[in-house]
C-alpha positions as CSV (number, residue, x, y, z in Angstrom):
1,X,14.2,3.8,13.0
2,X,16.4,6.9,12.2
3,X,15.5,10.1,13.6
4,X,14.6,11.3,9.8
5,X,12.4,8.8,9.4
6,X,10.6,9.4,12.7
7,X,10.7,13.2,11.6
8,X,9.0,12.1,8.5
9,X,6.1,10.2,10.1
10,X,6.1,13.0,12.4
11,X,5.2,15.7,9.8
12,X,3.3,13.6,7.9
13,X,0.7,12.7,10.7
14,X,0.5,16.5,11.5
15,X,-1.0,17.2,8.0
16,X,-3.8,14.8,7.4
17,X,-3.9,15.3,3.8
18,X,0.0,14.3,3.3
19,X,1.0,12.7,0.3
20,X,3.1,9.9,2.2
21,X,-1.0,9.5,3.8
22,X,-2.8,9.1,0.6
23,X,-2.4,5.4,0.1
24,X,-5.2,5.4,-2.1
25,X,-2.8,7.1,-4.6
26,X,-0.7,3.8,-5.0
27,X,-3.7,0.9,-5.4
28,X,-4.7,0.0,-8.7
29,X,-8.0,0.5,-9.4
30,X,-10.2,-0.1,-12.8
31,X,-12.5,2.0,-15.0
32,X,-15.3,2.0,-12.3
33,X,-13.1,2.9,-9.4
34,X,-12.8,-0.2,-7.6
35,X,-9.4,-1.6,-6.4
36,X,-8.3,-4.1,-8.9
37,X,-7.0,-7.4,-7.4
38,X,-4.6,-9.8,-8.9
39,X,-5.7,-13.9,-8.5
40,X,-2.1,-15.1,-7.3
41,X,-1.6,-18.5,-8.3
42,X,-0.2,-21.3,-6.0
43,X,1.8,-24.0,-7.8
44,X,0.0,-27.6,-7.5
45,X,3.3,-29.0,-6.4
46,X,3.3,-26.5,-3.3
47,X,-0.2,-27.9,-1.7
48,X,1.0,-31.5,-2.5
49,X,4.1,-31.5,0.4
């Protein structure tokens, strides 16, 4: 890891309320608030081998 990016963390950690923190920010979430989840779906062929 660079020393920027360590710097980065490092400030970021200081301020609990930092952007690069707030994780929350980035999940999808629905109407009600909860996080919406995507069903991923496995090709038949790939449980067969």
């Amino acid at each position: 890891m660079t020393n920027l990016a360590q710097n980065l963390l490092d400030s970021a950690a200081k301020d609990e309320n930092h952007p690069a923190l707030r994780m929350d920010d980035a999940v999808p979430k629905g109407p009600t608030g909860k996080i919406l989840r995507r069903a991923v779906e496995v090709p038949q062929e790939v449980g067969q081998r």
